[in-house]
LOKEBA-300206 format. One record per residue (C-alpha): residue number from 1; residue in three letters; chain; x, y, z. Coordinates in nm, 4 decimals, m for minus. Example, Ala and Ser with C-alpha at 12.3 -4.5 7.8 and 13.67 -1.06 7.14 Angstrom:
BEGIN
{site 1,Ala,A,{1.2300,m0.4500,0.7800}} {site 2,Ser,A,{1.3670,m0.1060,0.7140}} 
// end
This chain:
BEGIN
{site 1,Unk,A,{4.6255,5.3297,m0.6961}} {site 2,Unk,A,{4.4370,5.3307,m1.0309}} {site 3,Unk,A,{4.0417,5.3279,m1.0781}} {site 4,Unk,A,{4.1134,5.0047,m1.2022}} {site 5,Unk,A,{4.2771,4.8213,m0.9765}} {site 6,Unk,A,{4.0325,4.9602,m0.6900}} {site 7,Unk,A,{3.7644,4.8197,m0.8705}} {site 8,Unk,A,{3.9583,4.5160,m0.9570}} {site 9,Unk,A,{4.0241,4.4665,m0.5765}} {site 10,Unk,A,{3.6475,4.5049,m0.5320}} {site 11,Unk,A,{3.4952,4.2535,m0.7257}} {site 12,Unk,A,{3.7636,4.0164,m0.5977}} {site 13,Unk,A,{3.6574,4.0548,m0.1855}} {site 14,Unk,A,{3.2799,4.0716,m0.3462}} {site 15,Unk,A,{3.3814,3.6861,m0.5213}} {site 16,Unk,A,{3.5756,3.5683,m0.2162}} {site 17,Unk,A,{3.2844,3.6674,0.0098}} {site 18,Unk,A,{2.9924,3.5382,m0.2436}} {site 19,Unk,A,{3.2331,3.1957,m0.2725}} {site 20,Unk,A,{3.2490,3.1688,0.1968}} {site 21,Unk,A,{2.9025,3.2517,0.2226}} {site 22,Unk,A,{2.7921,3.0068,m0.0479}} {site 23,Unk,A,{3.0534,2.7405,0.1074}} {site 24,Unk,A,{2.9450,2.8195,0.4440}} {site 25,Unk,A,{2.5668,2.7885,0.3819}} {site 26,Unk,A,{2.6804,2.4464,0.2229}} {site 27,Unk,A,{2.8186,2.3202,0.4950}} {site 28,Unk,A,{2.5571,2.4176,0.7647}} {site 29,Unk,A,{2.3425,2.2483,0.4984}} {site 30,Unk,A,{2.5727,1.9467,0.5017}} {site 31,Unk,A,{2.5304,1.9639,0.9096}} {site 32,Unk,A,{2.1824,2.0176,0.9032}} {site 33,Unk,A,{2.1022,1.6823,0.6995}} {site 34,Unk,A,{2.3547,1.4971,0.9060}} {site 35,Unk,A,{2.5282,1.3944,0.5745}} {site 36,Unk,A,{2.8919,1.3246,0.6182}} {site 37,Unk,A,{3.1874,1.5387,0.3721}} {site 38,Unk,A,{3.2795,1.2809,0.1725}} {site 39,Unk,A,{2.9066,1.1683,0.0717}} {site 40,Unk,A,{2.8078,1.4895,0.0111}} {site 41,Unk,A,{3.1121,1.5999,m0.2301}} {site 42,Unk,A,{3.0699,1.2679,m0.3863}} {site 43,Unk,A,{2.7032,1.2669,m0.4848}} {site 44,Unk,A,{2.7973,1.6805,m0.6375}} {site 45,Unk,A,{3.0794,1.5373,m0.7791}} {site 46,Unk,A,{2.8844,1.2898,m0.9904}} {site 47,Unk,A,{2.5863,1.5391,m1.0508}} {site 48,Unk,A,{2.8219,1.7768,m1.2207}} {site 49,Unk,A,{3.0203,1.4931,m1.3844}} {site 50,Unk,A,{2.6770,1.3881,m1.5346}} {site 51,Unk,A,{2.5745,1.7243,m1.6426}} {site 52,Unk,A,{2.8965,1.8391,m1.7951}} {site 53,Unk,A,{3.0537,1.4919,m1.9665}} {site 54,Unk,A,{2.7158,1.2741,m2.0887}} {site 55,Unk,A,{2.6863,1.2962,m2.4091}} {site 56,Unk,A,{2.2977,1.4075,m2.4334}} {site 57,Unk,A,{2.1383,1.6699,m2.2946}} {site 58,Unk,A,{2.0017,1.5937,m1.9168}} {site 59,Unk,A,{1.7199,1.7997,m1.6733}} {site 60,Unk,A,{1.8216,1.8675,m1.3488}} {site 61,Unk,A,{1.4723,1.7535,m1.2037}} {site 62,Unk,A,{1.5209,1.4312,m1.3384}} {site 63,Unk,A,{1.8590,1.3619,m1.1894}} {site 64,Unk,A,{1.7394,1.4416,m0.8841}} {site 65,Unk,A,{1.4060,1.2442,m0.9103}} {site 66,Unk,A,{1.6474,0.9585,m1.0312}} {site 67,Unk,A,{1.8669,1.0144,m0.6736}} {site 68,Unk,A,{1.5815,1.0210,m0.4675}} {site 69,Unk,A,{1.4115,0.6932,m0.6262}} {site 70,Unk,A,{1.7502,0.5303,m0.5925}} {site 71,Unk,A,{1.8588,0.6067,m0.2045}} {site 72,Unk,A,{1.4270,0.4380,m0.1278}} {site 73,Unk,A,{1.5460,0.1864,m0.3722}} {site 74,Unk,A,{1.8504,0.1111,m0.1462}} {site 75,Unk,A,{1.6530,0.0463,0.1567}} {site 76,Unk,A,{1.5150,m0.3224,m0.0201}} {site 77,Unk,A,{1.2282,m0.2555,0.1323}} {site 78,Unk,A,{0.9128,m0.3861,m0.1670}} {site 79,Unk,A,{0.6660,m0.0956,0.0543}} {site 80,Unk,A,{0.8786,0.1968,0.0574}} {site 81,Unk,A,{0.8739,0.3831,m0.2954}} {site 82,Unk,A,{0.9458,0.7320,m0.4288}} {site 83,Unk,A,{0.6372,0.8010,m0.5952}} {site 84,Unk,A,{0.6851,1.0526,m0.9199}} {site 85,Unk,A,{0.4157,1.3112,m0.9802}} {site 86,Unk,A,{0.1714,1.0776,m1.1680}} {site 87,Unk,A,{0.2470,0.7984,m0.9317}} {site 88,Unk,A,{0.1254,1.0277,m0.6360}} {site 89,Unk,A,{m0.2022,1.1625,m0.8130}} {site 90,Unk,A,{m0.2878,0.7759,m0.8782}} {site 91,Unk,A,{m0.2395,0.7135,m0.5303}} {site 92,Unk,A,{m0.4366,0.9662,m0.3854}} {site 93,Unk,A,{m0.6910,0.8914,m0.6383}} {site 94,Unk,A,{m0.6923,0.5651,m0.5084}} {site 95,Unk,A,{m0.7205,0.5857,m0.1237}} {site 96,Unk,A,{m0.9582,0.8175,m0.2346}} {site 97,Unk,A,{m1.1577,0.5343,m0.3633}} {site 98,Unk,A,{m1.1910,0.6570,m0.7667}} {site 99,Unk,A,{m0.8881,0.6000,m0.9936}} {site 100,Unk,A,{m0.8332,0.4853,m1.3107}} {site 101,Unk,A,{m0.6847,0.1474,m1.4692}} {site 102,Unk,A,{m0.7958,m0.1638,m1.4692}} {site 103,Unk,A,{m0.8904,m0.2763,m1.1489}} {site 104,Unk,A,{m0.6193,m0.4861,m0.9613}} {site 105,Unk,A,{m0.4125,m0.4375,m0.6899}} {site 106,Unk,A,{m0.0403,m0.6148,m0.6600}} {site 107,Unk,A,{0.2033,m0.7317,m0.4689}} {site 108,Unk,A,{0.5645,m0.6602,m0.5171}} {site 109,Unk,A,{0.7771,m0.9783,m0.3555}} {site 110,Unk,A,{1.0168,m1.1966,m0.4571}} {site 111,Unk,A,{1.1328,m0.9752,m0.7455}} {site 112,Unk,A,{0.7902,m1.0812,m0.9356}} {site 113,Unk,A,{0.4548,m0.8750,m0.9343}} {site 114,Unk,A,{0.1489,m1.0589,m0.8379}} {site 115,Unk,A,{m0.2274,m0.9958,m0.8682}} {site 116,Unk,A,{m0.2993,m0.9356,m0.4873}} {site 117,Unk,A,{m0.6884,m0.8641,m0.5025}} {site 118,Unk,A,{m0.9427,m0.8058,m0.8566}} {site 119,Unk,A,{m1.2094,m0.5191,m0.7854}} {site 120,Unk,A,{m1.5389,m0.6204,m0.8795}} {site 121,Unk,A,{m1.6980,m0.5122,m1.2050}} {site 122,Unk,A,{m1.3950,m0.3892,m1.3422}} {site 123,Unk,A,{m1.1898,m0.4803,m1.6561}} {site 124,Unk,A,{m0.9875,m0.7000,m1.4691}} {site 125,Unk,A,{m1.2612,m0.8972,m1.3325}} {site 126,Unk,A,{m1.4305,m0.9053,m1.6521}} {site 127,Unk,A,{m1.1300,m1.0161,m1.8494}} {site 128,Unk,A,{m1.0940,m1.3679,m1.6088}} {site 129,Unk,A,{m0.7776,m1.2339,m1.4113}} {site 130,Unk,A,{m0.7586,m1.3854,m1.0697}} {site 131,Unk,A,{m0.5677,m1.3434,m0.7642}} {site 132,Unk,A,{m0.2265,m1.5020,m0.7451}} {site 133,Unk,A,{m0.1690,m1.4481,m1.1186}} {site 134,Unk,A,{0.1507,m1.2880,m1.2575}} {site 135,Unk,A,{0.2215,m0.9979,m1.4219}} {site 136,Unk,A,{0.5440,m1.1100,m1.6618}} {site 137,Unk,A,{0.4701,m0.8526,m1.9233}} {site 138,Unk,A,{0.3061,m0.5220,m2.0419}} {site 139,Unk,A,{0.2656,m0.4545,m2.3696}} {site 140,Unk,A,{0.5273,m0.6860,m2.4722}} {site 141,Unk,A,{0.7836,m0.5259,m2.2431}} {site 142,Unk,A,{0.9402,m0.7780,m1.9539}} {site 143,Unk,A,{0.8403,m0.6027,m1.5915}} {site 144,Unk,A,{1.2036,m0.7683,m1.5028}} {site 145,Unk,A,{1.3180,m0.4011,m1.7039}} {site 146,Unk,A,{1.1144,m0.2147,m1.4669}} {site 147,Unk,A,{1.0953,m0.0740,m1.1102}} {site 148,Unk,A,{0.7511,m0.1523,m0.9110}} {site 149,Unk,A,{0.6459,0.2252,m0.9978}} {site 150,Unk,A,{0.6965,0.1976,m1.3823}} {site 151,Unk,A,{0.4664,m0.1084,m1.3803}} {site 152,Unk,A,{0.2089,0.0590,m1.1983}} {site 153,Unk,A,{0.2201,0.3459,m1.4394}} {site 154,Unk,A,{0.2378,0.1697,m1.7498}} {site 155,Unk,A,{m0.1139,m0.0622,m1.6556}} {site 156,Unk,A,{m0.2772,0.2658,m1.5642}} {site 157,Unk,A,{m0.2373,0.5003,m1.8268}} {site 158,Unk,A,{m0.5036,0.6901,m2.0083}} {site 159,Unk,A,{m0.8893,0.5863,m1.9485}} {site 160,Unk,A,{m1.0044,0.4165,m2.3014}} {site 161,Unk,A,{m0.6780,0.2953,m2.4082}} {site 162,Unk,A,{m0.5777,m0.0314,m2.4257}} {site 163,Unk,A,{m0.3017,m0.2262,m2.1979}} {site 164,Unk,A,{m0.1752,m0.5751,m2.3367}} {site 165,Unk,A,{m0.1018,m0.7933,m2.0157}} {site 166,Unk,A,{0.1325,m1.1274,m2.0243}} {site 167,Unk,A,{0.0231,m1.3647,m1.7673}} {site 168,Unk,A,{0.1296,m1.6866,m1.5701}} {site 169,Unk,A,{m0.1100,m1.8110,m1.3658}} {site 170,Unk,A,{m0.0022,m2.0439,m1.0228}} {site 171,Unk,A,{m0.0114,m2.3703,m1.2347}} {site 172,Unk,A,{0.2529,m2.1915,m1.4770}} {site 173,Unk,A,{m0.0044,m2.1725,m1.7916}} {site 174,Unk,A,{0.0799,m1.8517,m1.9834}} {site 175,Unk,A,{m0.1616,m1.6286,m2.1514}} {site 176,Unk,A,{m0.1882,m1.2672,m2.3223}} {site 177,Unk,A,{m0.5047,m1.0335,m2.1970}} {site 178,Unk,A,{m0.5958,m0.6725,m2.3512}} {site 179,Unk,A,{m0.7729,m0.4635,m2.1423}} {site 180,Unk,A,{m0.9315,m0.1273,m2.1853}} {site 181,Unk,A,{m0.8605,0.1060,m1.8725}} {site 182,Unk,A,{m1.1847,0.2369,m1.7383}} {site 183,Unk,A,{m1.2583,0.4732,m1.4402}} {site 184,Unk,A,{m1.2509,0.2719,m1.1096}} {site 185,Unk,A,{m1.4834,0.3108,m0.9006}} {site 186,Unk,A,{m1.4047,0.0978,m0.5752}} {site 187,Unk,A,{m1.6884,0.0918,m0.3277}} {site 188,Unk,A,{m1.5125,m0.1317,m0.0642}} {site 189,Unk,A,{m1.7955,m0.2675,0.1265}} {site 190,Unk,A,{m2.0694,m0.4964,0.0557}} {site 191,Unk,A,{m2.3639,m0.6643,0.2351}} {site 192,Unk,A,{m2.5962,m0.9606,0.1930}} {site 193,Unk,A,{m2.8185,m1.1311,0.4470}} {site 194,Unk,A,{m2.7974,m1.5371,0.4128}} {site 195,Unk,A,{m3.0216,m1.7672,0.5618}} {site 196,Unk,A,{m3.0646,m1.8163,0.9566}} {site 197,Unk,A,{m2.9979,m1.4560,1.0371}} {site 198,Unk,A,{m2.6736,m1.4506,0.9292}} {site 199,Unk,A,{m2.4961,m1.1651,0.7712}} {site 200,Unk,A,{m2.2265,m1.1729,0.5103}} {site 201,Unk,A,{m2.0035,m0.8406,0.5116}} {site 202,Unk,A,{m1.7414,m0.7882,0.2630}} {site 203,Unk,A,{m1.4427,m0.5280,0.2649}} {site 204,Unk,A,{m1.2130,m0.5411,m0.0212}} {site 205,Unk,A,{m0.9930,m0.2660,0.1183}} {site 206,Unk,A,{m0.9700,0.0443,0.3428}} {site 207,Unk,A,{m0.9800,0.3176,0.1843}} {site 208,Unk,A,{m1.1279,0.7271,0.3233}} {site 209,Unk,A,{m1.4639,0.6214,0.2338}} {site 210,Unk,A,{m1.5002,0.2708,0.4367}} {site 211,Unk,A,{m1.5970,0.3852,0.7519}} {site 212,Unk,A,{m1.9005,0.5291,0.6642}} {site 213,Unk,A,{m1.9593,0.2399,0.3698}} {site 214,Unk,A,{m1.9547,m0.0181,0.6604}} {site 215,Unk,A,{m2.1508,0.2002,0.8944}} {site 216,Unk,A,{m2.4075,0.2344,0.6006}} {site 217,Unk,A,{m2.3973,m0.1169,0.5186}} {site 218,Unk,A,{m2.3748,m0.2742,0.8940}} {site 219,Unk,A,{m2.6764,m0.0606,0.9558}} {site 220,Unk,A,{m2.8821,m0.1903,0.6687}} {site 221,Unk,A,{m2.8109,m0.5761,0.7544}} {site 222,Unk,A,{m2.9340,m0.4988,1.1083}} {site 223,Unk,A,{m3.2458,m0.4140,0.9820}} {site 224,Unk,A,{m3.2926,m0.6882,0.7921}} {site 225,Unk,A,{m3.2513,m0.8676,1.1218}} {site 226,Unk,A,{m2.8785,m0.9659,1.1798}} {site 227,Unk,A,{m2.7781,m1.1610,1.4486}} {site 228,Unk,A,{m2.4688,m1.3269,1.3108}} {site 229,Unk,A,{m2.2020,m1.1277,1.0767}} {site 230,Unk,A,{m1.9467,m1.3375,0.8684}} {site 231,Unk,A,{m1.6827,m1.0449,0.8270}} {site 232,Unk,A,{m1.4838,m1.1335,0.4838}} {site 233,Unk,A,{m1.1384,m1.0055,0.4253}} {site 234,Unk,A,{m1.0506,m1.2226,0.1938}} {site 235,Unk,A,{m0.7931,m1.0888,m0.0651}} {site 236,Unk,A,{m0.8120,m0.7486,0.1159}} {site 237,Unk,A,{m0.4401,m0.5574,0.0439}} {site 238,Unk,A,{m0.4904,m0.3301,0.3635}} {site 239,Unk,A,{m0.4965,0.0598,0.3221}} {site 240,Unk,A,{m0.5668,0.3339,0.5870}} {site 241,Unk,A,{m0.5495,0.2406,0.9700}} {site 242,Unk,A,{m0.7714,0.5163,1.0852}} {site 243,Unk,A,{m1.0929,0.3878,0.9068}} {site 244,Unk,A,{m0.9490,m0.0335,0.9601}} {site 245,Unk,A,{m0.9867,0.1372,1.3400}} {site 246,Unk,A,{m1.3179,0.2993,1.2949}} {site 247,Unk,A,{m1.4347,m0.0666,1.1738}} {site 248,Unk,A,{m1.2706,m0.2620,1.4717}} {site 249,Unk,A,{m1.5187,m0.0388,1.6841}} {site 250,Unk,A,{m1.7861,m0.2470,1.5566}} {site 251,Unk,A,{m1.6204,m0.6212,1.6448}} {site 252,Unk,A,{m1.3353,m0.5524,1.9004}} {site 253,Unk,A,{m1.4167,m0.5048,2.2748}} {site 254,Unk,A,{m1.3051,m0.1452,2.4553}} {site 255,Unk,A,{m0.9150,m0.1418,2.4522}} {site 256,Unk,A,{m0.6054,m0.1545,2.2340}} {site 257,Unk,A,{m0.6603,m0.2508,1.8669}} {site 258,Unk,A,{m0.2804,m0.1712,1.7314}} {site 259,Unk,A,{0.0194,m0.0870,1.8370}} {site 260,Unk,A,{0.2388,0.1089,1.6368}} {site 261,Unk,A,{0.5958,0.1617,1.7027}} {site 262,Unk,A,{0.8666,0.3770,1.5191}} {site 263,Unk,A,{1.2672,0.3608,1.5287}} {site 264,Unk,A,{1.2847,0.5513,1.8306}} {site 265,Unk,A,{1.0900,0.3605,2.0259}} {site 266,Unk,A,{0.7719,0.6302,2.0191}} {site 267,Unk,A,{0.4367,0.4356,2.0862}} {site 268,Unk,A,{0.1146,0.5077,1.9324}} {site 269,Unk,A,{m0.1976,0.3090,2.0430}} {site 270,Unk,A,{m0.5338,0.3116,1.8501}} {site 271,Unk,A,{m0.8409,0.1879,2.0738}} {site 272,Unk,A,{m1.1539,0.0791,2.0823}} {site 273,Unk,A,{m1.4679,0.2366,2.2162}} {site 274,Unk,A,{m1.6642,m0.0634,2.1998}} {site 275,Unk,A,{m1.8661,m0.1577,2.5353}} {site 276,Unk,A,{m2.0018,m0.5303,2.4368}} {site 277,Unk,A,{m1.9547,m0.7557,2.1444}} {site 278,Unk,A,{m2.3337,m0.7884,1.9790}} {site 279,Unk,A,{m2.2863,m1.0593,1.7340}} {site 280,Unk,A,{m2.1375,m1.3811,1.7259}} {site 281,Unk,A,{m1.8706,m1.3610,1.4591}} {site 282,Unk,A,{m1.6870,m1.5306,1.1967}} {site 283,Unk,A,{m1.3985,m1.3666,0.9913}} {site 284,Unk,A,{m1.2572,m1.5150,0.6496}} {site 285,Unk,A,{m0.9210,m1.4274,0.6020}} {site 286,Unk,A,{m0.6553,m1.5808,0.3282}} {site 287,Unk,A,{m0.2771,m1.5666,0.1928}} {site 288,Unk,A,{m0.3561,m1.1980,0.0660}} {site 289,Unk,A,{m0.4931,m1.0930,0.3872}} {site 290,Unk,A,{m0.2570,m0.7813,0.4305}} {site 291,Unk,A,{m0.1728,m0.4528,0.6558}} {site 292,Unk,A,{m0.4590,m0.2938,0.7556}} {site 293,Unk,A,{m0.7047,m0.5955,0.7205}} {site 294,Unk,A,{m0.4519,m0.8028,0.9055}} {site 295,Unk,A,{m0.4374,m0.4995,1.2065}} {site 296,Unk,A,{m0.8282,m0.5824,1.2033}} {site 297,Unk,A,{m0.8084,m0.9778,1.2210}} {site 298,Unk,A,{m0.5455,m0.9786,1.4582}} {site 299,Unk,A,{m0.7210,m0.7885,1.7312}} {site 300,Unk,A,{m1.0489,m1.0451,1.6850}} {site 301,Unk,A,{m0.8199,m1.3084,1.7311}} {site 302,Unk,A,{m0.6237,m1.1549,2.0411}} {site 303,Unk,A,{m0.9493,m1.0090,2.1836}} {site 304,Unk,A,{m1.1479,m1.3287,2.1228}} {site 305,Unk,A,{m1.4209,m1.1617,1.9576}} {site 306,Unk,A,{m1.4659,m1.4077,1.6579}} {site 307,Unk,A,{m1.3277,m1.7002,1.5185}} {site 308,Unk,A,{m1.0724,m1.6854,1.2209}} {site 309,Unk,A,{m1.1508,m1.9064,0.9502}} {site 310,Unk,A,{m0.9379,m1.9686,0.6210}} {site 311,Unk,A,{m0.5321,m1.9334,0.5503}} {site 312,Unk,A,{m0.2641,m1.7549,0.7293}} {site 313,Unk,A,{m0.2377,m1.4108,0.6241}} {site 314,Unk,A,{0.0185,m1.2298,0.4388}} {site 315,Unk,A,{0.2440,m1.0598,0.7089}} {site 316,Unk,A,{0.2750,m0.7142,0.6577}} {site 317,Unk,A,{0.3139,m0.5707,0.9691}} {site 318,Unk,A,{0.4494,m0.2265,0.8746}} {site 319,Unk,A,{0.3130,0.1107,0.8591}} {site 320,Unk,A,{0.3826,0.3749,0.5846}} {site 321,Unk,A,{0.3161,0.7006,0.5637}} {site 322,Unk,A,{0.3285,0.9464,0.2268}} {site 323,Unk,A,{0.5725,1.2302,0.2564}} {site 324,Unk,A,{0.4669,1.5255,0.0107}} {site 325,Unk,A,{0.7972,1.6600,m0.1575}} {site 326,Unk,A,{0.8220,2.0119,m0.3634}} {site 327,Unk,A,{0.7304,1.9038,m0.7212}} {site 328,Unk,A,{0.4210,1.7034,m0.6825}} {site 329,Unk,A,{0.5550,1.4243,m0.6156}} {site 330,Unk,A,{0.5899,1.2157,m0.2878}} {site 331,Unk,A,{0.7885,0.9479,m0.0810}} {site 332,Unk,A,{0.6153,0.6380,0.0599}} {site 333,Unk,A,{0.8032,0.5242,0.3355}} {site 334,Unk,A,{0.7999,0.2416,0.6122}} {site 335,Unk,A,{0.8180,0.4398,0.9489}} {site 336,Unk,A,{0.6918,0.2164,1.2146}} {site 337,Unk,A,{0.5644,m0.1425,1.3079}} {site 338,Unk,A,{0.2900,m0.2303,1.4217}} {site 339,Unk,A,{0.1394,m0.5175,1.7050}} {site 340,Unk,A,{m0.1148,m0.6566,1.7885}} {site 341,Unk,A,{m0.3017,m0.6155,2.0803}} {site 342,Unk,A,{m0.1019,m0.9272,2.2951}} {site 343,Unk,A,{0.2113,m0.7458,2.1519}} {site 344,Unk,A,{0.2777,m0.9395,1.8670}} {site 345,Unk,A,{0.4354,m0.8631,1.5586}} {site 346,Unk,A,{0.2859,m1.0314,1.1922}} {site 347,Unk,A,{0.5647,m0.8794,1.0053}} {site 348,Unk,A,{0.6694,m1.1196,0.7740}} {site 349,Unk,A,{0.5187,m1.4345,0.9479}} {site 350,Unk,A,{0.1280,m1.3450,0.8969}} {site 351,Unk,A,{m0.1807,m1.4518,1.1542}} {site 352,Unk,A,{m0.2404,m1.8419,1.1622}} {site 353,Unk,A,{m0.6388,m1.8751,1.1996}} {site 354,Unk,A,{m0.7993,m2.0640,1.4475}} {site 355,Unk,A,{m0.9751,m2.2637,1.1939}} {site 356,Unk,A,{m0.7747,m2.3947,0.8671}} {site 357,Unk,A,{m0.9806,m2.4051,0.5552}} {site 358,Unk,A,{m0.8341,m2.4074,0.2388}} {site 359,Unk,A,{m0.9878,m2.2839,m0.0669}} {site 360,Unk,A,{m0.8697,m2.4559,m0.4246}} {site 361,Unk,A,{m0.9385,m2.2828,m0.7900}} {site 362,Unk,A,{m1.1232,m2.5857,m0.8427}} {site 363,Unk,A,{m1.4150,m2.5482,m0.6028}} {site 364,Unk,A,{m1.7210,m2.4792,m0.6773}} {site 365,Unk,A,{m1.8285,m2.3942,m0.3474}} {site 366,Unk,A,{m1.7008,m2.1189,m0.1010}} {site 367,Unk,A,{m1.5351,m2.3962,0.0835}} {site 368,Unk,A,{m1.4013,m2.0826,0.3686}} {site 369,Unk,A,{m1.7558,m1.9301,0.3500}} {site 370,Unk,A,{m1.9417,m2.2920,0.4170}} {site 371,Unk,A,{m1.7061,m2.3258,0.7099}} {site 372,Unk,A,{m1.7822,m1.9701,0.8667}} {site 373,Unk,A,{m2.1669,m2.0515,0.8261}} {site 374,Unk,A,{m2.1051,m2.3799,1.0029}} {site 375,Unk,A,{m1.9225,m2.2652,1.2739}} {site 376,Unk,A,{m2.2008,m1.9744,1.3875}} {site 377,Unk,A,{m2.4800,m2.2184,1.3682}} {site 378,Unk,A,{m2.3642,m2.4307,1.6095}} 
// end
C-alpha cells in the first residue's frame, strides 16, 4: 500500500472519529438540557440557515441573544425578561439605589407601559409626570415597535442627553415632554413627625440600601418622640424581599412574614424576630402597591398589626430572581410564588384594605393620609 493511501486512510479514521466524538458530545449535550431531537436539530437548522442564506452579514452573539430573549418572551409572562448587557448594568445600578435616567419606574401590562411610581427630585418629577400616565412614544418612535427592554433602554441612555416622551394621561389628554437624563439618586426612605406624636414614614421602594435607611430614619422619629407611625407605600413597585423582611421586623409580630413557593413544591419561609408591636399603626397602600411592598402590607393585615388604609393593591405575587449568563448579560425570571402569612396568594387579585379611601387627581388634600391620621387618633 502506497504512502499515500496510508495517509489517506489516516486522516479519514482521524475525521470519522473527530465527526462521533463531536456528535456524541452533542447528544449528551442534547440529554443533559433535556431538549428533545427534533427541537434541537430544528433551532441548528435555522441558525445555520440564517447564517449561510440572509442576505447581510449577521454576529453569532446576537442570534443567540435574539434566541434567548425570544424562548423568556414565550413564557407571556410581563416580569420575566432577558436582560442584554446594558439592561443588566442598569439594573444592578438600580437595586443598588444610583442609576441613571429620568426617574420613573413602569409597569408593563396590558401590552401598554405605564408610569408605576415618579422618584422625587428627579427629571420626571420636575417635568409634571405622574403615576398612571402612559408612555405611547419615545422620541417619536411608537413603544408598540418595541419589547419592554428596548423601552427601558431607550429612556435611559446617556446622562445629559435629552429623551422626548409622548404621553396620555388616565383622562386620555396627550402631551409631548423632553427630559434631560440625570444621575438618580433614589434614597427610598423618608421621615417627618406630624402633629400629636404621630410619625409619617415613607418607602418608595426596596432596594440594598433600605434596611439601614429605615433603621436610620425609624430611629430618628423615635427621638423626636413617636408614638404613632403612618407607614406609606403608596406607589411603591416592590424590589428586594430580604430588606422588605428586615423592615417587617419593625411592624410584624414574631412569625412568618412570606411564604415563597417554587414549581416543585420547595418552601421557603422568611420570619420575623419581632417580640411586641410598639406603635399603633396605619399603612397607606394604593393600585401601584406591588411585590415586595405588597409581601409587607399583607403580613400587617394577616398579623393584625395595623390597619390598611387606601386602594387594593396591584397583585404581584411572584418572585424573580436574576440569573447571570456568560456575556454580561442576565435572565430575570419568575421562579416562585409567594403567600402571605394566612396562606394566601395576591397574585393577580391584589390586597383589599380594611379601610377604602380613594384618592382623585383633583384633591387637594391627602385624602388616604387624612384618613390614616384619623384612624390613630381615635
Amino acid at each position: 500500500m502506497s504512502k499515500k493511501k496510508i495517509f489517506l486512510i489516516i486522516a479519514l479514521t482521524a475525521l470519522v472519529t473527530f465527526l462521533s466524538t463531536l456528535l456524541g458530545l452533542g447528544i449528551v449535550a442534547i440529554k443533559v438540557a433535556d431538549v428533545r431531537p427534533d427541537d434541537a436539530a430544528r433551532f441548528i437548522g435555522a441558525y445555520k440557515v440564517i447564517r449561510n442564506r440572509y442576505v447581510d452579514k449577521t454576529d453569532q452573539t446576537s442570534l443567540f441573544d435574539g434566541a434567548i430573549s425570544g424562548m423568556v418572551r414565550s413564557l407571556k409572562d410581563p416580569h420575566s425578561v432577558y436582560l442584554e448587557p446594558e439592561m443588566y448594568h442598569e439594573l444592578l445600578n438600580q437595586t443598588g439605589g444610583t442609576f441613571g435616567g429620568i426617574g420613573v419606574y413602569m409597569d408593563f401590562r396590558d401590552k401598554k407601559i405605564r408610569v408605576l411610581s415618579v422618584i422625587e427630585n428627579t427629571p420626571a418629577q420636575k417635568a409634571g409626570i405622574m403615576p398612571n400616565d402612559e408612555i405611547i412614544a419615545v422620541d417619536d418612535v411608537s413603544v408598540k415597535e418595541m419589547d419592554p427592554g428596548t423601552v427601558v433602554l431607550k429612556i435611559r441612555g446617556e446622562i445629559g442627553t435629552d429623551v422626548k416622551l409622548t404621553l396620555r394621561s388616565p383622562s386620555g389628554d396627550e402631551r409631548d415632554v423632553t427630559l434631560t437624563r440625570g444621575i438618580i439618586k433614589s434614597k427610598s426612605v423618608h421621615g417627618k413627625m406630624l402633629e400629636n406624636s404621630i410619625a409619617y414614614i415613607r418607602i418608595s421602594n426596596f432596594t440594598e440600601q433600605t434596611g439601614n435607611e429605615f433603621k436610620e430614619t425609624y430611629a430618628k422619629m423615635e427621638n423626636e418622640g413617636m408614638k404613632k407611625i403612618v407607614l406609606d407605600l403608596r406607589q411603591n413597585p416592590g424590589g428586594l424581599v430580604n430588606t422588605c423582611v428586615d423592615v417587617a421586623n419593625y411592624f410584624v409580630p414574631k412569625g412568618t412574614v412570606v411564604t415563597v413557593e417554587d414549581k416543585n413544591g420547595e418552601i421557603e419561609e422568611y420570619n420575623s424576630n419581632l417580640e411586641e408591636v410598639k406603635y399603633p399603626l396605619a399603612v397607606l397602600v394604593d393600585g401601584n402597591s406591588a411585590s415586595a411592598s405588597e409581601i409587607l402590607a399583607g403580613a400587617i393585615k394577616d398579623t393584625k398589626s395595623g390597619t390598611l388604609i387606601g386602594e387594593k393593591t396591584f397583585g404581584k405575587g411572584s418572585i424573580q430572581v436574576v440569573i447571570p449568563m456568560f456575556h454580561n448579560d442576565a435572565v430575570k425570571l419568575t421562579v416562585a410564588k409567594y403567600f402571605t402569612p394566612s396562606g394566601v396568594s395576591i397574585d393577580g387579585v391584589g390586597i383589599e384594605p380594611d379601610v377604602e379611601a380613594k384618592f382623585s387627581p383633583g384633591d387637594k388634600d391627602d385624602i388616604q393620609l387624612k384618613k390614616a391620621v384619623e384612624i390613630l387618633e381615635k
